[in-house]
C-alpha atoms as one frame of an Amber mdcrd trajectory, in Angstrom:
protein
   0.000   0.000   0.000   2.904   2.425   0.838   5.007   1.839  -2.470   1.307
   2.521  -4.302   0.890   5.512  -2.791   4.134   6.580  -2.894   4.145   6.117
  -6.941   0.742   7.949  -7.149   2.577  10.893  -5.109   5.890  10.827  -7.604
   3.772  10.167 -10.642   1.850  13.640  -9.896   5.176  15.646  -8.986   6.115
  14.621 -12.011   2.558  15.852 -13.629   3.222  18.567 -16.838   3.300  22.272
 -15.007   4.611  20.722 -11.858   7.938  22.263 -10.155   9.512  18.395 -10.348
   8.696  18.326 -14.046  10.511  21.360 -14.674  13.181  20.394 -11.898  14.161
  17.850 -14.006  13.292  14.585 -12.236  11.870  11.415 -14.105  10.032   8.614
 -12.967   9.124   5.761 -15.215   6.971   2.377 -14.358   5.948  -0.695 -16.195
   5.822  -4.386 -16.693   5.500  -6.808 -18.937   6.842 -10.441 -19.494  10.079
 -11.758 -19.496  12.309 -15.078 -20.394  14.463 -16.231 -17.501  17.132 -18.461
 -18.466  19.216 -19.901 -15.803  22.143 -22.526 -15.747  24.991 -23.741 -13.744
  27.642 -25.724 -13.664  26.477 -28.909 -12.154  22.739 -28.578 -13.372  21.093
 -30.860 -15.592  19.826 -28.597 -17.821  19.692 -25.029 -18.600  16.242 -24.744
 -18.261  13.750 -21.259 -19.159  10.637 -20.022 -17.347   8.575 -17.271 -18.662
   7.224 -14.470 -16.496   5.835 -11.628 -15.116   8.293  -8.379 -15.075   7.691
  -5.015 -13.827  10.258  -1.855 -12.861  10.015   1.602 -11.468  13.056   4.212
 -11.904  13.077   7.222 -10.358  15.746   9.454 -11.068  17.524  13.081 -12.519
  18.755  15.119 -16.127  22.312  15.030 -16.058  22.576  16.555 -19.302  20.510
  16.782 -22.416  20.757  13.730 -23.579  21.543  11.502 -20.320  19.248  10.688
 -17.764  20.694   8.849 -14.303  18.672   7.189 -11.857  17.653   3.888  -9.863
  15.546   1.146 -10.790  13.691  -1.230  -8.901  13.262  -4.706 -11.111  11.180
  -7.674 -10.461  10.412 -10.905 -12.478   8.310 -13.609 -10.799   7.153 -17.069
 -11.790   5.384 -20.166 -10.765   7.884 -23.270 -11.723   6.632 -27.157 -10.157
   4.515 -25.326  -7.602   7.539 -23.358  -6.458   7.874 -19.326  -6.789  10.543
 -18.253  -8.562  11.600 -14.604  -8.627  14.523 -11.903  -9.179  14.297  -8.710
  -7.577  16.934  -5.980  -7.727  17.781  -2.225  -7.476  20.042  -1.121  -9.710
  21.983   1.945 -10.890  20.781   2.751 -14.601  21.564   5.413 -16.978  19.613
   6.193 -20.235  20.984   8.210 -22.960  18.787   9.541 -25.692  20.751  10.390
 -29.182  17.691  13.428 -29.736  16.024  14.628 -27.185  12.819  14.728 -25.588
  11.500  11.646 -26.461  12.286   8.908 -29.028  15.288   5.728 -29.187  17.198
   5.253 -26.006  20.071   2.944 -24.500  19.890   1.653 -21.289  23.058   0.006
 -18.839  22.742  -0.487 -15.196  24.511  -2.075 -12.304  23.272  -3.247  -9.262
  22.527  -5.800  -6.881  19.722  -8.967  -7.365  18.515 -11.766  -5.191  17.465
 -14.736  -7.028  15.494 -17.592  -6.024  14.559 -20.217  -8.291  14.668 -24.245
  -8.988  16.930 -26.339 -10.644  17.308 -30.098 -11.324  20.707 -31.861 -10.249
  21.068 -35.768 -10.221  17.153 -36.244 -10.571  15.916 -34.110  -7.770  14.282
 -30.651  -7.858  16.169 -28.334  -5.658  14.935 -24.810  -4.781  17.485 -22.257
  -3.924  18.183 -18.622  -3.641  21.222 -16.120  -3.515  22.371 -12.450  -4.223
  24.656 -11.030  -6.832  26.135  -8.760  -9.078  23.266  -7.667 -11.976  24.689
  -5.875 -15.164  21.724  -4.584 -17.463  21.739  -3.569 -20.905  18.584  -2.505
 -22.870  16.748  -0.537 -25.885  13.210   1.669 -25.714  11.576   4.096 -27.337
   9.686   7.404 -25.114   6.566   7.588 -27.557   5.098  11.147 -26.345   1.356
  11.580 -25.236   1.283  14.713 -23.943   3.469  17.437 -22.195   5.833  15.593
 -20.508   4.207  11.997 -20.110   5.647   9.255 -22.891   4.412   6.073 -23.577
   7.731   4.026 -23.322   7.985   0.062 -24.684  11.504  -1.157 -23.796  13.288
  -4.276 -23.968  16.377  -4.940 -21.778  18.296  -7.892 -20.580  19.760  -8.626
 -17.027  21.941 -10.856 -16.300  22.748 -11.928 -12.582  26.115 -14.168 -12.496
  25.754 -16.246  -8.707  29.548 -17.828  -7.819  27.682 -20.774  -5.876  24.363
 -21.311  -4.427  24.652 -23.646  -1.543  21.038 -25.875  -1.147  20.455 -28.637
   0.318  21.512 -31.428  -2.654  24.809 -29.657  -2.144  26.903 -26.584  -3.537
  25.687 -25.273  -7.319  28.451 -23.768  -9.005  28.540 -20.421 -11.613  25.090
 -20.088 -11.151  24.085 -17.563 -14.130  20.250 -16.075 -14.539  19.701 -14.012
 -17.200  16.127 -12.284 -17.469  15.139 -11.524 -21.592  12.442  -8.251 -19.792
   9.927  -6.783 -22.668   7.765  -4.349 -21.132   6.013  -1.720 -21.789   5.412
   1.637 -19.423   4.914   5.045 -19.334   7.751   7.926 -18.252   7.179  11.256
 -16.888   9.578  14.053 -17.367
């Protein structure tokens, strides 16, 4: 209830006419569906699981074309009646060739805790661990008024685990890597 409210507040700072629209603070949120492929080292398989994604970045102008912020990502599925997820906050900056609006690039850095299943020697084990995430995406700000875009983006994270200790024993190079296409809307 507090993180709703508190995007309902940001979303109307951000509102056209606003002081933080002309202070030059963005926040964009949306979700979507995304791919997660993980592997490791001793696993079976490298197995995928579709999802649900979503993200909210809230952040400042550093220059015309550069926008720097943080991002809150989630993915979240439902693999052999288990709940997988990956949920991070990361660092991002977005850097638009032309300004306002139109193709962007995207690269963060941050921190994600994964928790998902994975199949060694037969057995399903269930596990979960934090590391590095390294993000690297594409979008477009499609503008719908004064200051409000609609924004489809497409972006990949990957999360590289050194070793995920479970109960089946120690899973090495543990690598997740989330395929996110989502669309959302940016305010600016």
């Amino acid at each position: 209830m507090r993180t709703s409210l508190a995007v309902i507040l940001a979303m109307i700072g951000m509102a056209p006419g606003s002081a933080g629209a002309q202070g030059g603070v963005w926040v964009s949120a949306g979700a979507g569906t995304a791919r997660n492929r993980v592997s490791c080292e001793t696993c079976e398989d490298i197995t995928h699981h579709w999802g649900t994604s979503a993200f909210l970045s809230v952040g400042g102008v550093a220059g015309p074309n550069v926008l720097v912020g943080g991002e809150l990502h989630f993915w979240q599925a439902t693999i052999e009646d288990s709940e997988a997820y990956v949920r991070g906050l990361q660092a991002v900056v977005l850097w638009h060739p032309s300004p306002p609006g139109g193709f962007f690039g995207q690269a963060g850095l941050g921190l994600t805790r994964i928790r998902n299943s994975f199949d060694v020697d037969g057995a399903t084990v269930r596990a979960g661990e934090t590391g590095l995430a390294v993000t690297a995406g594409v979008g477009w700000d499609i503008p719908l008024g004064k200051a409000i875009y609609l924004t489809p983006r497409v972006a990949s994270v990957v999360i590289p685990v050194a070793t995920l200790d479970t109960p089946a024993g120690p899973l090495d190079n543990v690598v997740s890597t989330i395929y996110r296409f989502e669309l959302g809307l940016t305010f600016r």
